[in-house]
KOLMITI-326350 format. One line per 4 residues: their letters; for each residue y, x, z of C-alpha. Coordinates in nm, 4 decimals, decimal comma, padded with zeros to 6 digits, m for minus. Each point is the difference from the previous one (the first is absolute). Example, Ala and Ser with C-alpha at 12.3 -4.5 7.8 and 13.67 -1.06 7.14 Angstrom:
BEGIN
AS> m00,4500:01,2300:00,7800  00,3440:00,1370:m00,0660
//
This chain:
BEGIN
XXXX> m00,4681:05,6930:m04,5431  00,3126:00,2075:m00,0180  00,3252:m00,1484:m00,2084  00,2234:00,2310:m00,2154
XXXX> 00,2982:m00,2762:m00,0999  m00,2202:m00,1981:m00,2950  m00,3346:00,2034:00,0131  m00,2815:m00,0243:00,2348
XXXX> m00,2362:00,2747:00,0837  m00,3289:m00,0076:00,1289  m00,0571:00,2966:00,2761  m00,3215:00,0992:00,0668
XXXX> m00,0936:00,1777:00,3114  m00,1539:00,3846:m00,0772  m00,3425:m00,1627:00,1055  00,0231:m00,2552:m00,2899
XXXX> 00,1471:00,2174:m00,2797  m00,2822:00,2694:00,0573  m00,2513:m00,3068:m00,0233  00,1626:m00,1041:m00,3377
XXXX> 00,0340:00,2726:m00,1499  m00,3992:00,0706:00,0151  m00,1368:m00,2899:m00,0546  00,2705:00,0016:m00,3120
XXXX> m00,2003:00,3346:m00,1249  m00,3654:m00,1945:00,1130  00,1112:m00,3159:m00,2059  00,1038:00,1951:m00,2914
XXXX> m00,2653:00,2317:m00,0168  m00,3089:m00,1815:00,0869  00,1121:m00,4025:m00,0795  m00,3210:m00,1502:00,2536
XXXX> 00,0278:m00,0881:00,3189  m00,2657:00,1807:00,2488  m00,0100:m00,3139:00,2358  m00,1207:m00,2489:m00,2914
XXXX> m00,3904:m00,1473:00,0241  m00,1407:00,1163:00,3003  m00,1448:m00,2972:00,2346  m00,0112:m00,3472:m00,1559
XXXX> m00,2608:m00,2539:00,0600  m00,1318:m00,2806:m00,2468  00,1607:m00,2899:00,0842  m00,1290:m00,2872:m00,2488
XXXX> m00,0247:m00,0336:m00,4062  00,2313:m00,1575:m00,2239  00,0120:m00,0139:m00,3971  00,0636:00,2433:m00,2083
XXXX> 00,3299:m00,0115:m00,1729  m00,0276:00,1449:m00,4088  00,1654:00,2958:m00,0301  m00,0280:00,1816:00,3387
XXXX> m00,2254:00,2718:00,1253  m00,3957:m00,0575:m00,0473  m00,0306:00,2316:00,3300  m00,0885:m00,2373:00,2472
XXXX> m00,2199:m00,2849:m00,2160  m00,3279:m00,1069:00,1666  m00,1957:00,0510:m00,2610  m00,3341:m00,1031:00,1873
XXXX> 00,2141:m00,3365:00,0504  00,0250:m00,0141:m00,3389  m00,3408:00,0510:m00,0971  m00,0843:m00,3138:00,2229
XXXX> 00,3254:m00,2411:m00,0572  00,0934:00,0873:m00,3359  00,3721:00,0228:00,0895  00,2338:00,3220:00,0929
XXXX> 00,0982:00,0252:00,3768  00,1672:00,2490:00,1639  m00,0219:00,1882:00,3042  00,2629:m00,0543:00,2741
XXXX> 00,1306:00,2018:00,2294  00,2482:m00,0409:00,3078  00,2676:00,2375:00,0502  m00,1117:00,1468:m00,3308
XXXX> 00,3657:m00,0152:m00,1348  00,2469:00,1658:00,3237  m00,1862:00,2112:00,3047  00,1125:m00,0216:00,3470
XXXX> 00,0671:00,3093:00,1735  00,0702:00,1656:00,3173  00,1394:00,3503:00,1038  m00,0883:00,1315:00,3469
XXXX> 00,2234:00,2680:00,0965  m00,0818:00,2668:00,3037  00,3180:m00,0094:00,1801  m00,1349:00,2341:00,3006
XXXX> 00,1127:00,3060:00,0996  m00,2062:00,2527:m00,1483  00,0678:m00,1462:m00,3335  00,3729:00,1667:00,0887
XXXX> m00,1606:00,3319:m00,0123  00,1218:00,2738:m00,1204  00,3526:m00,1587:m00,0443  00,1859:00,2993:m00,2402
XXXX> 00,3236:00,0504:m00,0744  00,1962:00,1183:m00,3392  m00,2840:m00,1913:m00,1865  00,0026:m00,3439:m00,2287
XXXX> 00,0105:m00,2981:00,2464  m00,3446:m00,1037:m00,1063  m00,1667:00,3442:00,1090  00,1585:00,0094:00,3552
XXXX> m00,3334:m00,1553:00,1546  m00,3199:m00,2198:m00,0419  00,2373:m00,2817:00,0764  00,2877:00,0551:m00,2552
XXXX> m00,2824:00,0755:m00,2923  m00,1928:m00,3547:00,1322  00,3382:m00,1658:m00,0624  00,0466:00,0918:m00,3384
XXXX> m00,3189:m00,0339:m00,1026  00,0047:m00,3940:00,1535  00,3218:m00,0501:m00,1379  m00,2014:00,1239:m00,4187
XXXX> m00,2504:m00,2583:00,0856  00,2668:m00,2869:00,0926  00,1894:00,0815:m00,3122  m00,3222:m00,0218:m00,2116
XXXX> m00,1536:m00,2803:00,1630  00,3743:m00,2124:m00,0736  00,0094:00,0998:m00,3403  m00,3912:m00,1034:00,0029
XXXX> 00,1252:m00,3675:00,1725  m00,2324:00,0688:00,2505  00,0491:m00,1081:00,3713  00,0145:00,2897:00,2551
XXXX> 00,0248:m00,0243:00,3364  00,0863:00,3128:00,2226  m00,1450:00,1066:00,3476  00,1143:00,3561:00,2449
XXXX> m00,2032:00,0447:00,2850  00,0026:00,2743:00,2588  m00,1348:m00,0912:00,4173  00,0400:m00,3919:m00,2061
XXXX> 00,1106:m00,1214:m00,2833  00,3979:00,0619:00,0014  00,0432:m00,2435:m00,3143  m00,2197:m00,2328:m00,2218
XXXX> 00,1243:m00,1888:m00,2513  m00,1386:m00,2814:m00,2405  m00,0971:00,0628:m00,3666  00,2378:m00,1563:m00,2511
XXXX> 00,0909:00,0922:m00,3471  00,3771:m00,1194:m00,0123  00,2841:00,2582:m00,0730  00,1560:m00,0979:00,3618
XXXX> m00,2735:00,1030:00,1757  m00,0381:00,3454:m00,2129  00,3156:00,0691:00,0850  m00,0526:m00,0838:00,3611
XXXX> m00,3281:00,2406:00,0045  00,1752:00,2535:m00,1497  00,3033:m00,0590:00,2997  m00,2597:00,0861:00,2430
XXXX> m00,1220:00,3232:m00,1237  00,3334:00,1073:00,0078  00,0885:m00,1624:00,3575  m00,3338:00,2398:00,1266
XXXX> 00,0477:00,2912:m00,1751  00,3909:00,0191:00,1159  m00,1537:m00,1288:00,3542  m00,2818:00,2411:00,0007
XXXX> 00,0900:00,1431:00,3954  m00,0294:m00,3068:00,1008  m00,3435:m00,0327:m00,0959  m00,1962:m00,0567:00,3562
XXXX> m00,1332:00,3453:00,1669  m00,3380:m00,0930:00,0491  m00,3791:00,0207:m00,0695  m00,0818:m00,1447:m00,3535
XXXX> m00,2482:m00,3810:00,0086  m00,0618:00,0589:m00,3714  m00,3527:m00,1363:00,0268  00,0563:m00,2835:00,2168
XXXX> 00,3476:m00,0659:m00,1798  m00,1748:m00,0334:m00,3280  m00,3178:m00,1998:00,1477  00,3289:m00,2929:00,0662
XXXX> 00,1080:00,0098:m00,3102  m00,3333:m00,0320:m00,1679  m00,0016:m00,3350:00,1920  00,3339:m00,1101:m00,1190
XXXX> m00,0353:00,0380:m00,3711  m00,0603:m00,1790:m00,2856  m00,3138:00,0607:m00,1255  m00,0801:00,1708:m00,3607
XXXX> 00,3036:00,2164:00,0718  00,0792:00,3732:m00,1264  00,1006:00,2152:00,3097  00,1394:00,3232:00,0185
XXXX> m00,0149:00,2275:00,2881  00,2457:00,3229:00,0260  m00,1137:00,2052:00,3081  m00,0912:00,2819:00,1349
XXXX> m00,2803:m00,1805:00,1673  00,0448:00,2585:00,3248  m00,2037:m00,1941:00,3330  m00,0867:00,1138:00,3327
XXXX> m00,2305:00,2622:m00,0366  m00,0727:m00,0459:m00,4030  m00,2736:m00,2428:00,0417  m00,0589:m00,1113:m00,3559
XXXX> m00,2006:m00,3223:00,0683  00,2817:m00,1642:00,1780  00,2631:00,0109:m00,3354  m00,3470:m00,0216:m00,1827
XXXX> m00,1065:m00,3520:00,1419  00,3448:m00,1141:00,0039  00,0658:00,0635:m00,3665  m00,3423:m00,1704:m00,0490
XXXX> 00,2005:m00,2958:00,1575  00,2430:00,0114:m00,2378  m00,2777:m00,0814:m00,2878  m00,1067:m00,2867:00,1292
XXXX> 00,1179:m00,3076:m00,2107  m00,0484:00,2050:m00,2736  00,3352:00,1879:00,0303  00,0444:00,3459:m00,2414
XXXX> 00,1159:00,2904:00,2071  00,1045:00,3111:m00,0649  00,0711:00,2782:00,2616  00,2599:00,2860:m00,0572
XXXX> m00,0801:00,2348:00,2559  00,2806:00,2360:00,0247  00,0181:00,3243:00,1395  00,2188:00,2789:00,0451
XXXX> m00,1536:00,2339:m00,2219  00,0484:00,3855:00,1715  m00,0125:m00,1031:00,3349  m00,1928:m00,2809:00,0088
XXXX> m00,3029:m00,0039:m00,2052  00,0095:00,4403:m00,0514  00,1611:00,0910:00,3405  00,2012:00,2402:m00,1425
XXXX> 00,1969:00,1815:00,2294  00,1700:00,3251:00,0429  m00,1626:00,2376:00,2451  00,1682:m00,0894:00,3156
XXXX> m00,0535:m00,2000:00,3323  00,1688:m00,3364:m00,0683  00,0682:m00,2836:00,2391  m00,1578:m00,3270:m00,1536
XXXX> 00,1323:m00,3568:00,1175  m00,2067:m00,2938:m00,0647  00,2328:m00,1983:m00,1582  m00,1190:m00,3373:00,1393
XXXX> m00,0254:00,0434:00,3596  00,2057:00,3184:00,0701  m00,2920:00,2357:00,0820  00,0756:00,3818:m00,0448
XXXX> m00,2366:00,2854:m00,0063  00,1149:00,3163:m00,0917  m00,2996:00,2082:m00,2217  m00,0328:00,2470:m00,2558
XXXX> m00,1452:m00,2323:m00,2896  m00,1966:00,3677:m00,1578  m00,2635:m00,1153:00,2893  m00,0197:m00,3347:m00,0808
XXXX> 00,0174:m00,0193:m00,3537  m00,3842:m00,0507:m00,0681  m00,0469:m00,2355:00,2416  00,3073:m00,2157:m00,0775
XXXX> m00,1527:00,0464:m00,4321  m00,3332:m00,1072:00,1103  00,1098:m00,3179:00,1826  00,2866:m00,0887:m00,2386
XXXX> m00,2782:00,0026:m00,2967  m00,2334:m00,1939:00,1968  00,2032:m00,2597:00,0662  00,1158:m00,0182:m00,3716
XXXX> m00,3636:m00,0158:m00,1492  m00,0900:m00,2247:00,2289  00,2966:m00,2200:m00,1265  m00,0454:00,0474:m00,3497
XXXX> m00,3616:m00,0577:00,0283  m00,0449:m00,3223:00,1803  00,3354:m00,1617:m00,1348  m00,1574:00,0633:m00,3448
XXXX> m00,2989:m00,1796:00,0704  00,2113:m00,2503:00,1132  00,1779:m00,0533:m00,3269  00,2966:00,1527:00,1211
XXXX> 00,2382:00,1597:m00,2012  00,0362:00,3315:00,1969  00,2956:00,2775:m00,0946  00,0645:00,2855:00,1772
XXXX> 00,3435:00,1149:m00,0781  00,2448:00,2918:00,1469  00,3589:m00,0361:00,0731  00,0934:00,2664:m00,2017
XXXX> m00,1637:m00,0891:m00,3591  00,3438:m00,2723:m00,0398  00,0799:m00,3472:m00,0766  m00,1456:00,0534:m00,3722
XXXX> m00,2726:00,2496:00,1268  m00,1558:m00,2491:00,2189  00,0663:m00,3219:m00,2155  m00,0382:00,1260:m00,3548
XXXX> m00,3733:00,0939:00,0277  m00,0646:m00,3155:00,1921  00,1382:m00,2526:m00,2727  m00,1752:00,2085:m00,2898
XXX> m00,3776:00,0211:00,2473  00,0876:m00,4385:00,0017  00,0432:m00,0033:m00,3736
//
């Protein structure tokens, strides 16, 4: 909070006023939430009030007591949710310059697009909780609802994003980093996971069975898996020998990518229909998404699919 003599104004960080300003345009446009009714479980009956919504009368009840109950659920009011954010090194690929803040990398678009969800889920009075992980999990915070502690997830996407070198220069855990916080959750929880899910050696089953993990306790889960479009996921580069770094443990190898290209598109799709495939089986709500689509590109279609 900033003073000017009598008046007091707010000031939002750049990270907060994007946020606003599209779930402003979401609200206004659209008026539902996309979080609302996904996993409740009957809880007990009670009566049925005159007046409110016939939806959830037993009717079979009826039939056999004469008298109106109605279905309870827990949780069936506020949803408890977590975002998982992919804090490792490749997600700080392809770091650009003289472009919005939010398009710089994997990492700066997985901020804003945690820092929509907070807004929504605190305007929803929902409790969310917030979790980075990279070679561990660098923070992992409880889920609460309160203003104080919105405000005090919203400090640390800021505190990372302006820390982002000091992220550790290692190999990503994502699997076994996720498998801990499966065990540390609340169960019947929504969780959100913003990576580029990159392993050693793209071996699907290990993010796979891990995510699997994360449905236990009858958790929702939806997986953003987001990719630098050209280079990435097309391997679009300009005809010339380029030196490649592996941004996680330093590697280089200097190749002309015109000779790999086919092999690199052939494992890159494997890997992502092998995803998609299994994590759909599994219930999962699977998204593949590319860096440079935007905030709105990404989110918009999203929302609108959970309508």
């Amino acid at each position: 909070m900033i003073n000017f003599g009598d008046t007091k104004v707010q000031r939002y960080s750049r990270l907060e006023l994007r946020a606003r300003q599209l779930v402003a345009g979401y609200i206004t446009g659209i008026h539902r939430s996309p979080f609302h009714g996904f996993s409740v479980e009957f809880s007990e009956y009670r009566p049925y009030n005159p007046g409110e919504s016939t939806r959830f009368i037993d009717w079979k009840l009826y039939a056999r007591t004469d008298k109106l109950f109605v279905k309870q659920f827990e949780d069936e009011t506020n949803l408890r949710a977590r975002i998982i954010i992919d804090a490792s090194n490749s997600m700080l690929y392809p770091m650009l310059d003289n472009v919005d803040e939010e398009l710089r990398s994997k990492y700066n678009m997985s901020m804003y697009m945690t820092a929509v969800f907070l807004l929504l889920f605190y305007q929803q009075r929902d409790a969310a909780g917030l979790s980075l992980v990279s070679n561990e999990i660098l923070e992992h915070t409880h889920a609460r609802s309160s203003y104080t502690h919105h405000r005090y997830l919203l400090s640390l996407l800021d505190k990372y994003l302006l820390e982002i070198q000091k992220l550790p220069k290692t190999e990503t855990l994502l699997s076994q980093n996720i498998h801990e916080i499966a065990d540390r959750i609340h169960k019947r929880s929504l969780v959100i996971i913003i990576s580029d899910l990159f392993e050693a050696n793209l071996e699907p089953q290990r993010v796979i069975n891990a995510l699997q993990h994360l449905k236990y306790n009858n958790n929702e889960v939806i997986v953003f898996h987001l990719l630098d479009k050209q280079s990435e996921w097309n391997f679009d580069f300009k005809n010339r020998p380029y030196l490649f770094t592996d941004m996680e443990n330093g590697e280089k190898i200097k190749l002309h990518p015109r000779n790999y290209k086919d092999l690199y598109l052939n494992k890159i799709s494997d890997y992502h229909n092998q995803l998609k495939i299994n994590l759909l089986q599994l219930g999962i709500d699977y998204n593949l998404v590319y860096l440079q689509d935007g905030l709105e590109g990404i989110l918009l279609p999203f929302f609108i699919k959970r309508m």
